[in-house]
Z-matrix of the N, CA and C atoms (Angstrom, degrees):
N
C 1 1.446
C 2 1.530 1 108.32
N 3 1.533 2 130.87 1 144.42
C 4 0.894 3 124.39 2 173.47
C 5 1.492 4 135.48 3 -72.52
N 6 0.982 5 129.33 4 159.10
C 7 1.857 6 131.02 5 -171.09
C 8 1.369 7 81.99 6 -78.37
N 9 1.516 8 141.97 7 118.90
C 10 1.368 9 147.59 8 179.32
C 11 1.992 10 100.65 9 -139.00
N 12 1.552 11 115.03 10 118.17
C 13 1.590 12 109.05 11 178.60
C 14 1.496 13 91.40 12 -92.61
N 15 1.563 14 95.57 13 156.83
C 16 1.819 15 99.23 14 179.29
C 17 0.861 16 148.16 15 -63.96
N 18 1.991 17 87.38 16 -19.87
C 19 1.503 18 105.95 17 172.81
C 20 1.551 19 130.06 18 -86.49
N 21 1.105 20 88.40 19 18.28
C 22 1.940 21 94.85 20 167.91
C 23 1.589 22 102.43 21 -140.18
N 24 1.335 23 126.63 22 54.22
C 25 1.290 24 161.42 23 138.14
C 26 1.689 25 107.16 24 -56.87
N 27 0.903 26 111.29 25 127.09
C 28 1.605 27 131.92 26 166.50
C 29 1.253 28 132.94 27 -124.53
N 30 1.411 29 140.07 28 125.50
C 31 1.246 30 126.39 29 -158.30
C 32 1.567 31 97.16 30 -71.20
N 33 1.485 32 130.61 31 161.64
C 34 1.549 33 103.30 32 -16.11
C 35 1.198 34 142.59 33 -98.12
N 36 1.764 35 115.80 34 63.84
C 37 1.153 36 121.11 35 -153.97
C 38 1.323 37 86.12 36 -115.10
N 39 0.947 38 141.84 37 -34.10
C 40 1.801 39 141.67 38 -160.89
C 41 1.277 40 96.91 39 -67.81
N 42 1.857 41 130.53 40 132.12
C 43 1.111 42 141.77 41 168.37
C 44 1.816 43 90.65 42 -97.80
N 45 1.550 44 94.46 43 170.37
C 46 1.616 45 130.56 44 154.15
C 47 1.432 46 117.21 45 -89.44
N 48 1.366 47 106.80 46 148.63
C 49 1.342 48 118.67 47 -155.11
C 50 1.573 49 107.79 48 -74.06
N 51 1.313 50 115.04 49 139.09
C 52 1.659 51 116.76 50 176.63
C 53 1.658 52 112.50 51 -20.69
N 54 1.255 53 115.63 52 127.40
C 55 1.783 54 123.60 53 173.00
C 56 0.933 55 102.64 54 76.30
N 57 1.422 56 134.33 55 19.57
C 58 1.558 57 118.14 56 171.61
C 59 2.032 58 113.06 57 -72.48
N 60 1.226 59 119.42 58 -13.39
C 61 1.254 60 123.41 59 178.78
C 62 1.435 61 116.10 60 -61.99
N 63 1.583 62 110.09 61 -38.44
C 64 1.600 63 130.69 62 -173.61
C 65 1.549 64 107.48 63 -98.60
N 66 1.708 65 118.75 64 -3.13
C 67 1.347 66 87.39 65 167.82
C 68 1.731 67 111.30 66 -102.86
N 69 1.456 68 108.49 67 171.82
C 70 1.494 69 109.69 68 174.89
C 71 1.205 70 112.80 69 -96.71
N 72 1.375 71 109.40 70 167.61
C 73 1.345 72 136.93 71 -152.88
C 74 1.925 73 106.63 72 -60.94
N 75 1.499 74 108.41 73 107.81
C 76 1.511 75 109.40 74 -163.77
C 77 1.060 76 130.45 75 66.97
N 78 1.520 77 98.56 76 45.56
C 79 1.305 78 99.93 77 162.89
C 80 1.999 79 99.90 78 -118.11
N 81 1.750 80 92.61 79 175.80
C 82 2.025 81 93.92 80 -165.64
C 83 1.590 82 103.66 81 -120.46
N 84 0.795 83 111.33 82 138.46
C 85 1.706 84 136.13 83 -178.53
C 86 1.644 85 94.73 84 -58.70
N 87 1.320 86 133.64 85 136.95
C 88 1.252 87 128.61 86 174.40
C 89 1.418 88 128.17 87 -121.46
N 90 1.114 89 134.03 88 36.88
C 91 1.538 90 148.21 89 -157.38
C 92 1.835 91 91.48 90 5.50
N 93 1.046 92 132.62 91 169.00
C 94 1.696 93 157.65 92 166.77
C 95 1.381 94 99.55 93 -127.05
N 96 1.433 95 141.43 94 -10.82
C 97 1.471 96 125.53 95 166.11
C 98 1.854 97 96.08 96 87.99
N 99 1.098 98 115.02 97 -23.79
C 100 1.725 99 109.51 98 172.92
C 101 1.444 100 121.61 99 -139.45
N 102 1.956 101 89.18 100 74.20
C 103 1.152 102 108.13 101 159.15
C 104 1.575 103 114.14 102 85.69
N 105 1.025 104 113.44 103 -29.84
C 106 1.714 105 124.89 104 175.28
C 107 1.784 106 121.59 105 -123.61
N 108 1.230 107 135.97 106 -152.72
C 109 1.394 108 159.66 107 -169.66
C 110 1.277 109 129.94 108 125.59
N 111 1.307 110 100.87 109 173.20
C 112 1.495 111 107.13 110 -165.46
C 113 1.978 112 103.28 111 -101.47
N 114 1.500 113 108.59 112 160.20
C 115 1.247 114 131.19 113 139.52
C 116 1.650 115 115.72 114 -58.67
N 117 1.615 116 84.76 115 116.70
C 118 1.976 117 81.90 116 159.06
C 119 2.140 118 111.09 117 -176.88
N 120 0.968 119 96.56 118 -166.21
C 121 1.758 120 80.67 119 -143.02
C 122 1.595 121 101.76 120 -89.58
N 123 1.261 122 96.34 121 135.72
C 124 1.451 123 114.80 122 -168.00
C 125 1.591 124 110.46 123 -37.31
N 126 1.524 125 117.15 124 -54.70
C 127 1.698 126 121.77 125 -171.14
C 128 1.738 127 102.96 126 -152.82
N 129 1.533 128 102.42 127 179.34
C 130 1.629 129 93.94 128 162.56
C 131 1.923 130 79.56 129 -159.23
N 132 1.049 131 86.57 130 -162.43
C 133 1.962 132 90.50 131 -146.31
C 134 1.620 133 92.06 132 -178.06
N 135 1.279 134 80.40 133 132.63
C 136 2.035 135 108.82 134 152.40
C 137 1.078 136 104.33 135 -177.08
N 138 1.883 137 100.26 136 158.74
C 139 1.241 138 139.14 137 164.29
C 140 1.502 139 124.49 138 -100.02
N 141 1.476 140 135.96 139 84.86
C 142 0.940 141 115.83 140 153.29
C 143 1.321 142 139.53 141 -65.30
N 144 1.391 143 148.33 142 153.24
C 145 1.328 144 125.73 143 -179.94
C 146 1.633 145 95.32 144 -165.66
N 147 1.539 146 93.56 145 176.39
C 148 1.469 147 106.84 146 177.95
C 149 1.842 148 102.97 147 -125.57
N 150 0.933 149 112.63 148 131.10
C 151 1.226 150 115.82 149 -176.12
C 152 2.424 151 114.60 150 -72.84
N 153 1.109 152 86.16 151 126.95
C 154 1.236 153 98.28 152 -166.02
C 155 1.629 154 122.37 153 -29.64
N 156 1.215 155 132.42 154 99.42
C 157 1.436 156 119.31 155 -167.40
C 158 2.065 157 98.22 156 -136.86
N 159 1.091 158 108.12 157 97.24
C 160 1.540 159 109.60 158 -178.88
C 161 1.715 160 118.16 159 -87.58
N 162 1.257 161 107.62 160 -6.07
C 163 1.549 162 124.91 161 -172.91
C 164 1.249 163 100.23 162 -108.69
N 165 1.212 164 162.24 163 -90.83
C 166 1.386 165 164.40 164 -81.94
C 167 1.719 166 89.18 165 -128.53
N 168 1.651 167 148.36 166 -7.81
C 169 1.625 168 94.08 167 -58.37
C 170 1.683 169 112.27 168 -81.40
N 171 1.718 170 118.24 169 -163.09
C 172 1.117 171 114.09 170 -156.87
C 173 1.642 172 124.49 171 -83.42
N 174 1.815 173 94.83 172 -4.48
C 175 1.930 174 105.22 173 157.64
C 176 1.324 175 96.64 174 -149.44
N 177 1.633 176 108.61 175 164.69
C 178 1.471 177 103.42 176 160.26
C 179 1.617 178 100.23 177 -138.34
N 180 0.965 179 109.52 178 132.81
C 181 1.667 180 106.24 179 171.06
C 182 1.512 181 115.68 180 -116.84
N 183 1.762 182 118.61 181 143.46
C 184 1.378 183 121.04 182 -166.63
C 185 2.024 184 89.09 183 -85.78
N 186 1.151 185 101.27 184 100.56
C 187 1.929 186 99.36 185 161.80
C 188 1.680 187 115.10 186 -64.80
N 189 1.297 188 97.57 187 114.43
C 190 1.621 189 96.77 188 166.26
C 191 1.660 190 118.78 189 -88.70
N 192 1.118 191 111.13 190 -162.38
C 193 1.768 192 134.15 191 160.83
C 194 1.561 193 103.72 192 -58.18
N 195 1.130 194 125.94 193 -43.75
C 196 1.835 195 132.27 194 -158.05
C 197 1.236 196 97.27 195 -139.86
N 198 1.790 197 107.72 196 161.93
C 199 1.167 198 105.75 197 -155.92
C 200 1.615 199 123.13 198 -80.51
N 201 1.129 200 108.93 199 158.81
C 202 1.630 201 95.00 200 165.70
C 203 1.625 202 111.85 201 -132.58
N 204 1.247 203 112.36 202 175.82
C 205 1.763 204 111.53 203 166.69
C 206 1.652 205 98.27 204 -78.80
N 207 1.657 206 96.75 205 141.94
C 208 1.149 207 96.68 206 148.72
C 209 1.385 208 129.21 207 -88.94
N 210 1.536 209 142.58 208 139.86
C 211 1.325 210 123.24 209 -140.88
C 212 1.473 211 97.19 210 -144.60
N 213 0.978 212 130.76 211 71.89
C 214 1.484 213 131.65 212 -179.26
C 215 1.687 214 97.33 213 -104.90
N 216 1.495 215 94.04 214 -179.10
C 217 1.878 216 94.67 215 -155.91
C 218 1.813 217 72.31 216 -93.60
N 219 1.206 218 144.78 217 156.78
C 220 1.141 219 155.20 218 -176.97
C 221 2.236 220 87.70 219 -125.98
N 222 1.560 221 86.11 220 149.99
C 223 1.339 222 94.84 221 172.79
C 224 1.442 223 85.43 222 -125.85
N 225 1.494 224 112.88 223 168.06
C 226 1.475 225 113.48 224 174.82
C 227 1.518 226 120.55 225 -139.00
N 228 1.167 227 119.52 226 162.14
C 229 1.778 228 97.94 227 -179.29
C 230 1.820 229 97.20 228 -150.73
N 231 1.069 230 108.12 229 154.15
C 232 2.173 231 105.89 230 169.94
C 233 1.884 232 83.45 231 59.28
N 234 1.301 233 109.61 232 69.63
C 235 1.351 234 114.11 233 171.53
C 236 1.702 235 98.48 234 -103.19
N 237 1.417 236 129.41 235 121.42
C 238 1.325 237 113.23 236 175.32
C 239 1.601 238 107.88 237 -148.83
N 240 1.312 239 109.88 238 62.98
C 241 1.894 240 113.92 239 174.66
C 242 1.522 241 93.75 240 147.12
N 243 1.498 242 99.62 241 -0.41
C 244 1.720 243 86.17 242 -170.04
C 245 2.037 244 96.91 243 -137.51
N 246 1.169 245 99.75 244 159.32
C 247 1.446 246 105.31 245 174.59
C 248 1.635 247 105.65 246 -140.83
N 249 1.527 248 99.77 247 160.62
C 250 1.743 249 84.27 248 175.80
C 251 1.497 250 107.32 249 -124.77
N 252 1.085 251 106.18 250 165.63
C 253 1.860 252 141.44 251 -155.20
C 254 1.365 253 107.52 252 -95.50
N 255 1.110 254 142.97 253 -176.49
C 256 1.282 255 167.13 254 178.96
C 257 1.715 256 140.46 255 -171.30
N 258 1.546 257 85.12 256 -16.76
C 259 1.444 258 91.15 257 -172.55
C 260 1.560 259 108.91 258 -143.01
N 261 1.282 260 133.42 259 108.74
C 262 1.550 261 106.83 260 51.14
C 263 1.888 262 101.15 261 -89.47
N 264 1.630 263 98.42 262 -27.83
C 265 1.616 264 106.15 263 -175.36
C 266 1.776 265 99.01 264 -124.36
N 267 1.215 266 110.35 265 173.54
C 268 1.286 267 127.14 266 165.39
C 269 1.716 268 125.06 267 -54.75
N 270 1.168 269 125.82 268 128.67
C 271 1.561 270 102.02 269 -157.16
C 272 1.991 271 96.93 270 179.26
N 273 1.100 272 96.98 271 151.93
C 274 1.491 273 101.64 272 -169.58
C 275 1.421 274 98.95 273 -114.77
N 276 0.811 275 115.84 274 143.18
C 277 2.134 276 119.44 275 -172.25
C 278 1.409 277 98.49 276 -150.05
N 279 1.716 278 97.53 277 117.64
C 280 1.340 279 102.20 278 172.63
C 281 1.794 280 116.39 279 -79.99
N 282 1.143 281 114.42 280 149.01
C 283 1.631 282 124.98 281 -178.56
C 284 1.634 283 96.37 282 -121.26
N 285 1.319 284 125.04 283 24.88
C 286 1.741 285 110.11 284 172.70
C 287 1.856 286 90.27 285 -77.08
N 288 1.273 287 102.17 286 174.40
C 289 1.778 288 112.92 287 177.94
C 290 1.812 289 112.42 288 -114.03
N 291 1.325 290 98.22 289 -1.06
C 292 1.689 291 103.11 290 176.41
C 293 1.743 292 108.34 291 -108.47
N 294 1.261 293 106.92 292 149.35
C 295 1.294 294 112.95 293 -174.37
C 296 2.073 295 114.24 294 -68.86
N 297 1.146 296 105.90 295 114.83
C 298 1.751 297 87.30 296 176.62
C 299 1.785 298 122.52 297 -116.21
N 300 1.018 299 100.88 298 175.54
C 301 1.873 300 95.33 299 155.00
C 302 1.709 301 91.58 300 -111.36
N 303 1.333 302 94.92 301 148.98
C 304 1.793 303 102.67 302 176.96
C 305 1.681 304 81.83 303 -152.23
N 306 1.917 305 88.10 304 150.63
C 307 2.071 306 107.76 305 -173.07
C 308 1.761 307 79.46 306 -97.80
N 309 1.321 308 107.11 307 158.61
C 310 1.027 309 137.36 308 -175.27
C 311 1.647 310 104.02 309 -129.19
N 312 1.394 311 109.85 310 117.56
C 313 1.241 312 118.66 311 172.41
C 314 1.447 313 127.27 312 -152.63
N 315 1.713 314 117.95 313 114.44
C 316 1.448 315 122.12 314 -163.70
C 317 1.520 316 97.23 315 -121.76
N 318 1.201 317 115.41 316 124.38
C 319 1.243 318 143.27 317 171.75
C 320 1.498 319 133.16 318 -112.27
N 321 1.277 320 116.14 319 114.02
C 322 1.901 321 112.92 320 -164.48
C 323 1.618 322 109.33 321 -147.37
N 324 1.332 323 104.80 322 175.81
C 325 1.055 324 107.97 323 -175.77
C 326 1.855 325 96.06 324 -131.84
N 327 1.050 326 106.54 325 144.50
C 328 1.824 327 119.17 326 -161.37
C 329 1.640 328 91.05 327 -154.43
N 330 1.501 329 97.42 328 164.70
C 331 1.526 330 135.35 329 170.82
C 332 1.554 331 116.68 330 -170.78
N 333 1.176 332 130.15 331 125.32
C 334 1.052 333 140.45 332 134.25
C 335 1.328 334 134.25 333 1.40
N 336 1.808 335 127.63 334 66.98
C 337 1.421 336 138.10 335 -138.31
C 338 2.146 337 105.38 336 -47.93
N 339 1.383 338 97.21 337 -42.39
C 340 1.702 339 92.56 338 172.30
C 341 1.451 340 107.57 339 -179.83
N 342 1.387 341 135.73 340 169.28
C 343 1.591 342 128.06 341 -166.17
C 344 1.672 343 123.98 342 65.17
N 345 0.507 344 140.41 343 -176.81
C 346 1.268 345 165.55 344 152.49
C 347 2.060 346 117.96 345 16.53
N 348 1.047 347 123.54 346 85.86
C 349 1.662 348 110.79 347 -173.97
C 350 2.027 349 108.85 348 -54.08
N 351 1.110 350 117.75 349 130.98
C 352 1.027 351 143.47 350 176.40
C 353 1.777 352 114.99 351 -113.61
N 354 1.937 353 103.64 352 134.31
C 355 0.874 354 105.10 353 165.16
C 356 1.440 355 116.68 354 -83.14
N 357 2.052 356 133.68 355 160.95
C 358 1.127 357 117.91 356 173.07
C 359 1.270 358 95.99 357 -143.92
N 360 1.533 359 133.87 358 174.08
C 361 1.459 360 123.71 359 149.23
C 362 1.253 361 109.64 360 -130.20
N 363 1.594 362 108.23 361 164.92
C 364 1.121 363 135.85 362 -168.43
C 365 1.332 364 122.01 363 -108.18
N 366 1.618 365 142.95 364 107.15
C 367 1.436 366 133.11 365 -173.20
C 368 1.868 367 107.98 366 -145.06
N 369 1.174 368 102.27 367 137.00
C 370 1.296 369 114.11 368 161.49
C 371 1.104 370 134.34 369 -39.93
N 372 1.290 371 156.27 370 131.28
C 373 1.528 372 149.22 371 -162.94
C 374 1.981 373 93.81 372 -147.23
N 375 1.677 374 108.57 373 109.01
C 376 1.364 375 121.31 374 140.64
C 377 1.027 376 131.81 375 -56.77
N 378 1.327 377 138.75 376 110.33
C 379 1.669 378 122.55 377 176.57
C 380 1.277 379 136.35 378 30.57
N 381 1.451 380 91.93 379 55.93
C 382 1.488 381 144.33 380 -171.23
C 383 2.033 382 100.55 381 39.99
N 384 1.395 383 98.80 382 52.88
C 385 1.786 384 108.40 383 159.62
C 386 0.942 385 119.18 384 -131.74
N 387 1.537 386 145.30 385 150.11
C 388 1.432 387 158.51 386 -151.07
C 389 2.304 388 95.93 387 -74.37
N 390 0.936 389 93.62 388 108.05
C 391 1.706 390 103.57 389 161.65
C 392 1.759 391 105.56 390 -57.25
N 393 1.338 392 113.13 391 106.23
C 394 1.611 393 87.85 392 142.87
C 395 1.430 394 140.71 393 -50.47
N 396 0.897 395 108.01 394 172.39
C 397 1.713 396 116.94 395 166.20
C 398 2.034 397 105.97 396 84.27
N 399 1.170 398 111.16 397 -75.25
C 400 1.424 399 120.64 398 -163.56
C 401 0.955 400 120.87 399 -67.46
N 402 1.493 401 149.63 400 92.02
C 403 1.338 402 123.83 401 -158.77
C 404 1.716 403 83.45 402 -169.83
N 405 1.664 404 109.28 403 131.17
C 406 1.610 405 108.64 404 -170.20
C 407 1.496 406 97.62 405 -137.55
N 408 1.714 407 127.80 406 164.08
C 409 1.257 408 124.30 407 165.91
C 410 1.259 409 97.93 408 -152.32
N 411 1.672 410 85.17 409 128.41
C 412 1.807 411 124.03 410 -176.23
C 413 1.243 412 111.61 411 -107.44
N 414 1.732 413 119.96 412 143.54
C 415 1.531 414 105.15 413 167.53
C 416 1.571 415 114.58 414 -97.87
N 417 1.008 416 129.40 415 130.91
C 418 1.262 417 133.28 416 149.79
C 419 1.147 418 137.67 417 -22.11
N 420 1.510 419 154.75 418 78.98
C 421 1.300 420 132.29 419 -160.88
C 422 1.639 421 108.21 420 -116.03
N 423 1.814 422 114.81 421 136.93
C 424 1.337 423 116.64 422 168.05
C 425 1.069 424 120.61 423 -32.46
N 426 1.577 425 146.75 424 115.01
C 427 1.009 426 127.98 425 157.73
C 428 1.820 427 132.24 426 99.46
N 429 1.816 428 94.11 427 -5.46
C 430 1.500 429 112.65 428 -159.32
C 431 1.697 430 91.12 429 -117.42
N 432 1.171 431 116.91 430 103.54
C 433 1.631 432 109.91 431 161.53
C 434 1.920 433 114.31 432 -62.03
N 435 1.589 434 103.62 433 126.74
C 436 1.162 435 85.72 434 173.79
C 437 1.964 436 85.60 435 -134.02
N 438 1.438 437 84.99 436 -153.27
C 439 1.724 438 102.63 437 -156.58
C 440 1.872 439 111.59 438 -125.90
N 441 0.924 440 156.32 439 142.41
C 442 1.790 441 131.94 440 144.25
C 443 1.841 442 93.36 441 -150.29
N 444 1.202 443 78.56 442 -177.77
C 445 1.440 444 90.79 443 -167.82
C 446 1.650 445 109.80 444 -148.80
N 447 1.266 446 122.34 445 127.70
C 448 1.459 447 123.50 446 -155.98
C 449 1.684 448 97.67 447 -131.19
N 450 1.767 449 111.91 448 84.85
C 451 1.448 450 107.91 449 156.07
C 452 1.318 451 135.49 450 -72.93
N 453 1.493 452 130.95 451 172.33
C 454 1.452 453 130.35 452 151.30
C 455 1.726 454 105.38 453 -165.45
N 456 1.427 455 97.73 454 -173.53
C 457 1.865 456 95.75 455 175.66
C 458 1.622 457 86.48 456 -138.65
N 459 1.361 458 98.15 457 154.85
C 460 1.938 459 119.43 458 177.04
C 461 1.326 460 104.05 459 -144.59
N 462 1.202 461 97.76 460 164.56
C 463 1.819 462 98.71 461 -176.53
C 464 1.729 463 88.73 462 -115.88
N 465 1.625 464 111.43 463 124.11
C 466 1.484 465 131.20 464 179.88
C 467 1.638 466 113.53 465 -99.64
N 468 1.634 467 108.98 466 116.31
C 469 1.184 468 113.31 467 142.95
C 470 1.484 469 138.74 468 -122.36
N 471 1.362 470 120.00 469 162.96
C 472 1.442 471 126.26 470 -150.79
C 473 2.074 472 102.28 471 -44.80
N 474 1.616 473 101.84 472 119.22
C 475 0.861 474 121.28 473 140.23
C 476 1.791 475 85.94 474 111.56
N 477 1.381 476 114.44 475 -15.20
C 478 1.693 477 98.18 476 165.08
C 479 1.277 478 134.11 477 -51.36
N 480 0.977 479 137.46 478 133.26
C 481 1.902 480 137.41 479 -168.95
C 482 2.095 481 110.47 480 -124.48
N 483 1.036 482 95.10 481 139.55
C 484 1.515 483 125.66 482 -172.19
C 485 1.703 484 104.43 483 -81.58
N 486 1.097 485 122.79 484 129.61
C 487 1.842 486 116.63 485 179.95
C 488 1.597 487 103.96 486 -127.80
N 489 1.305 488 143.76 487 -143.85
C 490 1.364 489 143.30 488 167.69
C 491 1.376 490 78.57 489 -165.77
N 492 1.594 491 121.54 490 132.89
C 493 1.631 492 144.25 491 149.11
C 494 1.413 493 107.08 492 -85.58
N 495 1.119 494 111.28 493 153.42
C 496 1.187 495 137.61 494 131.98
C 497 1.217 496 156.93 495 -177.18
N 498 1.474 497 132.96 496 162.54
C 499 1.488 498 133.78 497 -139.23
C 500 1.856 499 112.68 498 -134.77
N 501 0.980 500 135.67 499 110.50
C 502 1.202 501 131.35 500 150.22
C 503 1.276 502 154.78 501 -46.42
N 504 1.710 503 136.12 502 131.74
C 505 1.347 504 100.54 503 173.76
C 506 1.415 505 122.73 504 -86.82
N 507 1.386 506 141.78 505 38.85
C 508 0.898 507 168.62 506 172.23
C 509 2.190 508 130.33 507 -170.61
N 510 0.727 509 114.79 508 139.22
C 511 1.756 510 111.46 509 166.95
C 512 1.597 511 125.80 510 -51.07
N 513 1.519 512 125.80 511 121.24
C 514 1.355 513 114.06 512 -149.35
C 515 1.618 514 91.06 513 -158.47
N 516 0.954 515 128.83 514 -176.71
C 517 1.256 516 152.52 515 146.26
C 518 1.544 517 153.59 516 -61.38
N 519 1.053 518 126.09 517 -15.65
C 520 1.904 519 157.20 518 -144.54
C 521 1.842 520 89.79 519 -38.15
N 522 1.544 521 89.51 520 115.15
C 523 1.720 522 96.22 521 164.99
C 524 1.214 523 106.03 522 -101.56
N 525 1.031 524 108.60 523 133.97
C 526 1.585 525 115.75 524 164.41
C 527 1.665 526 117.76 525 -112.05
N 528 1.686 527 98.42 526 134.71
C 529 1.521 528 96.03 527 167.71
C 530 1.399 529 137.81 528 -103.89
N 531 1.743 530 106.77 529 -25.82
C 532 1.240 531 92.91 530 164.91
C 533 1.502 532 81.01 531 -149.01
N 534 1.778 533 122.00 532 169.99
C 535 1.061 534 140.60 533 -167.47
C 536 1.356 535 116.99 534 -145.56
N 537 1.460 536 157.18 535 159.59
C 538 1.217 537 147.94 536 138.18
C 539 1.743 538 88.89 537 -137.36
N 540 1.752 539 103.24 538 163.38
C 541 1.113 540 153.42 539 160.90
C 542 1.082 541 147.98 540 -131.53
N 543 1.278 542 107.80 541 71.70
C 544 1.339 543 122.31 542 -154.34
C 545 1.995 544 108.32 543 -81.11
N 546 1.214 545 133.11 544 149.21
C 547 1.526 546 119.34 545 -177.28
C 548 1.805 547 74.91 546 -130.69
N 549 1.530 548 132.79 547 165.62
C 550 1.040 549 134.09 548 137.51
C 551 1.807 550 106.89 549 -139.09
N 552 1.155 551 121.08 550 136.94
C 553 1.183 552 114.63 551 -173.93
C 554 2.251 553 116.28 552 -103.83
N 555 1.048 554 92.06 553 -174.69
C 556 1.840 555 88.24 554 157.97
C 557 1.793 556 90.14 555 -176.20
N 558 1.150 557 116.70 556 165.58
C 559 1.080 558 146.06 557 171.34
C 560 1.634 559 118.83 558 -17.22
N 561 0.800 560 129.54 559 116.06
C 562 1.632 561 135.28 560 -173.89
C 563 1.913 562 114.04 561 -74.82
């Protein structure tokens, strides 16, 4: 056989990389750094959200002193490794079977149901424990629609779920009108 390097390969001589027969459709080759790796799935993704309601409005949660879930009925859409929860609180739980890092990002729009503007914050909760990293504080104002947005990254395995806390510096009201929670992951 001839001494031939790969890189002057021409189809149709160029193969696919070892195990490509056994993996499924979109999934990514992952080097191991010695010489080999595995097949496994490119990303997984969801949207939780609350559908836009600025009148009624579309949640309201009582903010205490300490934290709580926020617990609105979430609808979801482009669900793919993950499904969402309801009980005991609102919460996104991934069901992929490979280990990932996925960004975490919840974005809403709130006001202050009536009286008094209040500061509150906002933080991520893993399997119902405090996330490092992400954690923001917004004030509330009577009557003032505003906006924030509370990222972070976690490392997800099968069947861990994502929540949003939050805590006040005083007891208040927080309407919310619309919300999403988006998780997207990739490869660990």
């Amino acid at each position: 056989m001839a001494n031939v390097n790969h890189s002057t390969l021409t189809d149709p001589y160029l193969h696919e990389p070892k195990g490509v027969a056994a993996a499924s459709a979109g999934d990514v080759y992952i080097a191991d750094g010695a010489g080999s790796g595995d097949w496994t799935k490119q990303h997984s993704h969801i949207n939780g959200y609350l559908d836009f309601d600025a009148t009624t409005p579309a949640y309201q949660h009582s903010v205490t002193t300490s934290y709580t879930a926020l617990d609105p009925t979430f609808s979801s859409n482009l669900a793919d490794g993950f499904t969402g929860a309801s009980s005991p609180n609102a919460r996104l739980v991934y069901t992929g079977t490979d280990d990932t890092t996925a960004i975490c990002n919840f974005v809403f729009n709130f006001k202050q149901a009536s009286g008094t503007d209040y500061n509150f914050e906002l933080v991520f909760y893993k399997n119902g424990s405090l996330m490092n990293g992400g954690h923001i504080i917004v004030t509330a104002k009577s009557g003032e629609w505003r906006s924030a947005t509370l990222s972070d990254m976690v490392a997800l395995s099968t069947d861990d779920y994502v929540e949003v806390f939050v805590k006040g510096s005083s007891s208040f009201t927080l309407d919310v009108a619309s919300a999403s929670l988006i998780i997207h992951t990739v490869p660990a």
